[in-house]
C-alpha positions in Angstrom: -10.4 6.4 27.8 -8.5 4.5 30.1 -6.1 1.6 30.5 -4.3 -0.6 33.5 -0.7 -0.8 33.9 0.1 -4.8 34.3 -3.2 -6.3 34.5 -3.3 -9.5 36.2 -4.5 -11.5 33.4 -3.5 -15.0 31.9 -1.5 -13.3 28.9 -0.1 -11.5 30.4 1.3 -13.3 32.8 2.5 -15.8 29.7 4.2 -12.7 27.8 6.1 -11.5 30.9 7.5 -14.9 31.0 8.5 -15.0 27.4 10.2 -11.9 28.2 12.0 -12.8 30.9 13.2 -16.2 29.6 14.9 -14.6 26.6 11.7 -13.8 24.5 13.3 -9.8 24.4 16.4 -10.7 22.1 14.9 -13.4 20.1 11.8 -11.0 17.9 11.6 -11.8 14.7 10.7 -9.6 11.7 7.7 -9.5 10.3 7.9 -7.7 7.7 10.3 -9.4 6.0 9.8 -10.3 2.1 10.6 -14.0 2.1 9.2 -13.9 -1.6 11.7 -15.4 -4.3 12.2 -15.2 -7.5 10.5 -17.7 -10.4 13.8 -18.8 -11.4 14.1 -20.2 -7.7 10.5 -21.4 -7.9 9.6 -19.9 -4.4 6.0 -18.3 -4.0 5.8 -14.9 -2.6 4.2 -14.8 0.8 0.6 -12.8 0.2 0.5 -12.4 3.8 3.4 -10.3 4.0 2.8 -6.7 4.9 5.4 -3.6 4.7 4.6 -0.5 6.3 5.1 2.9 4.3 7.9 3.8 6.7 9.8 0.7 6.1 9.7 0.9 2.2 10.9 4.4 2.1 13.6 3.4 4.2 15.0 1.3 1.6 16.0 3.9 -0.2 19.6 4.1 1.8 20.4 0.5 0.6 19.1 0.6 -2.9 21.2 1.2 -5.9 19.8 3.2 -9.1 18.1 0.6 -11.2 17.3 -1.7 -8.2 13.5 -2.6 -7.3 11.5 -3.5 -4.8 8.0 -5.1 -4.2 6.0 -5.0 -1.4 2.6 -5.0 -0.3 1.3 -2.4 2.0 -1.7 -2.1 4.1 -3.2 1.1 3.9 -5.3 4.1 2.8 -5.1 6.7 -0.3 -5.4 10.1 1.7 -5.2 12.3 -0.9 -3.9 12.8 -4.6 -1.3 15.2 -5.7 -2.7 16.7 -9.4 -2.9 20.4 -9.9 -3.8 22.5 -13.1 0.0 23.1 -14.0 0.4 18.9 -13.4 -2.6 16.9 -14.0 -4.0 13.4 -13.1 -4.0 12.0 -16.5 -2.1 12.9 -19.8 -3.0 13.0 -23.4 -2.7 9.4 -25.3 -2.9 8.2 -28.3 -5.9 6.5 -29.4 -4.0 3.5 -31.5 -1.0 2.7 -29.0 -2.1 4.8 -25.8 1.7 6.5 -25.3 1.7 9.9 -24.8 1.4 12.1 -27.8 2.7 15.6 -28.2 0.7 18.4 -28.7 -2.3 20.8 -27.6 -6.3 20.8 -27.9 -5.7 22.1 -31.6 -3.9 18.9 -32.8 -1.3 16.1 -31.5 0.6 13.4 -33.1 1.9 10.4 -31.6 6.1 9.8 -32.4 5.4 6.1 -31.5 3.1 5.1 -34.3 2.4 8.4 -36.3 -1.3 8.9 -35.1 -1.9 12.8 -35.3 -5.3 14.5 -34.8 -7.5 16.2 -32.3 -9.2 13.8 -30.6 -6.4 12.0 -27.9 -7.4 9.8 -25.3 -6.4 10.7 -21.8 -4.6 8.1 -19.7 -4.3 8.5 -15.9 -0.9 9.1 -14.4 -2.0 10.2 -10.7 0.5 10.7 -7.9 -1.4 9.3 -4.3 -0.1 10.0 -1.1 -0.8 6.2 0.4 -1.3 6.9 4.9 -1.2 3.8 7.2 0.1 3.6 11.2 3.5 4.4 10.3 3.3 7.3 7.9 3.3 8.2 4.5 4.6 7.6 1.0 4.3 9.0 -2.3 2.9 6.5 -5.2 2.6 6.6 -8.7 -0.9 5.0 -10.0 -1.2 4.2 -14.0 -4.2 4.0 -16.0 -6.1 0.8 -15.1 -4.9 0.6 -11.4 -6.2 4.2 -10.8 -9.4 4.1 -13.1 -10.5 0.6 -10.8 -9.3 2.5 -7.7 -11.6 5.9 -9.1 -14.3 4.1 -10.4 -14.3 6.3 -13.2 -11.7 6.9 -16.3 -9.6 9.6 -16.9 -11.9 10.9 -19.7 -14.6 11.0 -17.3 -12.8 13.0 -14.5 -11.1 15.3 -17.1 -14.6 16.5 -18.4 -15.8 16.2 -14.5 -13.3 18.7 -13.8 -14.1 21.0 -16.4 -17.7 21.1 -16.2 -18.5 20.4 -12.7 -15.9 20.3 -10.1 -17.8 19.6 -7.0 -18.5 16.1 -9.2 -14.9 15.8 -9.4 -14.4 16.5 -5.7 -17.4 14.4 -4.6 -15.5 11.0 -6.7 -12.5 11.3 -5.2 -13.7 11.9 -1.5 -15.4 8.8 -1.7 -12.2 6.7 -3.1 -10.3 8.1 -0.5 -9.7 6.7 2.9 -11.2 3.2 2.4 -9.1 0.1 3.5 -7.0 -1.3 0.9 -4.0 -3.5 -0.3 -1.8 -1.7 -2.3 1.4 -3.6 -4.3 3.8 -1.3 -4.5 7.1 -1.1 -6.9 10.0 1.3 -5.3 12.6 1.9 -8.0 16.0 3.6 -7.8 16.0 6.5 -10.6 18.7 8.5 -11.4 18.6 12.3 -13.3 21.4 14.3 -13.5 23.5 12.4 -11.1 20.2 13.0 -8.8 19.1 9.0 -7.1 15.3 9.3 -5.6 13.6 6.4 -4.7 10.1 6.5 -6.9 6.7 4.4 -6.2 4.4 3.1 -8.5 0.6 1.3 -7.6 0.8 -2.2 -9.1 -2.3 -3.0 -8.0 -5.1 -2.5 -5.4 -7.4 -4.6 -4.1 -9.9 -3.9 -1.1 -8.8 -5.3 2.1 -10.6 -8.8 3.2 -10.6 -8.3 6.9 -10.7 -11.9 7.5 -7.9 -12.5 5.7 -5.9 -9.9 7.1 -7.2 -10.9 10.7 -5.8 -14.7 10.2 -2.6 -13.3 9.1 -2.0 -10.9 12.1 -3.0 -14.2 14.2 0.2 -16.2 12.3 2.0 -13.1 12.9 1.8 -13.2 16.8 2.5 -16.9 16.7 5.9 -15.9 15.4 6.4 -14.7 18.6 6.6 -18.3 19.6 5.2 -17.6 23.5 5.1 -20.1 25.9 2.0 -22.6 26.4 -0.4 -21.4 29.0 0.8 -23.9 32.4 -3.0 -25.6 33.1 -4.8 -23.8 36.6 -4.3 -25.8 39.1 -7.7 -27.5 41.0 -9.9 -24.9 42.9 -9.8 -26.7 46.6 -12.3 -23.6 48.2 -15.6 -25.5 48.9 -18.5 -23.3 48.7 -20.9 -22.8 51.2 -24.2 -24.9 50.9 -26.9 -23.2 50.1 
């Protein structure tokens, strides 16, 4: 690989200028949720993007309680279950919270449901990668079982029974292109804040979608109009 240190090029010639003529202390942030609230009757800007790195940084100005949404570009690089903390939990069949119990019987202190058959429900922490870094998310049942492809259920008994099956899903949902919404909320437990993720949503990325948006991005940048070339006056040779 190589590259040129100040290319003689059109653009560059235009962002030099910008840069020189006061372009340097007038950026602008793009990453900026202008989204408002219903009650103000704003619309939230889809084409806003927050890195991982910026999100987690919020954490410093957030109080416990406080939320966040955002929307961020990126990748599921790996998931975080283990044997002692799985990816899904046992529910209850009639009003899907968790139930207490064991294979040999549960009951569910919401609604009173007991047996031996529970459903299982995904609760699956992802670590979500994009240019800037990482983050730790929280993906529930539905979110996680569209992200899988396959429901909690299904995985469980993968698991069980065949774990190169299991292993073989979840390398091919991870590292695909994808736009997470992302929740970061303020907890606090035993006087302990953390700032904790959760997975809205994801939806696969629509790369001209995302290419018109970094497009209105640049234009933020507001640089100056390309001055027109001025007449070639070179006459060329007759054949």
């Amino acid at each position: 690989a190589s590259f040129e240190v100040a290319p003689e090029h059109e653009a560059t010639e235009r962002i030099e200028s910008w840069w020189a003529n006061g372009g340097s202390g007038t950026q602008v942030s793009l990453s900026v949720d202008s989204r408002g609230g219903a009650a103000g009757g704003v619309q939230r800007d889809e084409s806003l993007r927050t890195s991982t790195a910026e999100l987690s940084a919020k954490e410093a100005t957030m109080a416990s309680g406080d939320a966040e949404y955002a929307t961020i570009r990126g990748y599921v690089s790996k998931h975080l279950g283990t044997d002692d903390k799985p990816l899904w939990f046992r529910a209850c069949p009639k009003c899907s919270k968790k139930v207490v119990g064991d294979d040999l019987g549960c009951n569910c202190e919401n609604c009173g449901w007991s047996g031996r058959d529970p459903t299982y429900r995904y609760i699956a922490p992802l670590i979500l990668t994009d240019e800037a870094g990482t983050c730790i998310a929280t993906a529930f049942n539905d979110t996680a079982t569209a992200f899988i492809g396959k429901p909690a259920e299904e995985m469980k008994a993968l698991k069980q029974t065949n774990p190169a099956a299991f292993d073989a899903v979840w390398s091919e949902a991870l590292w695909k292109p994808y736009l997470f919404r992302v929740r970061a909320k303020v907890e606090t437990y035993n006087a302990v804040s953390r700032l904790k993720m959760a997975i809205v949503s994801a939806a696969k990325v629509n790369f001209v979608t995302e290419g018109n948006n970094l497009l209105k991005d640049i234009a933020k940048y507001d640089l100056p109009a390309a001055e027109p070339a001025a007449e070639s006056t070179e006459v060329k040779a007759e054949a």
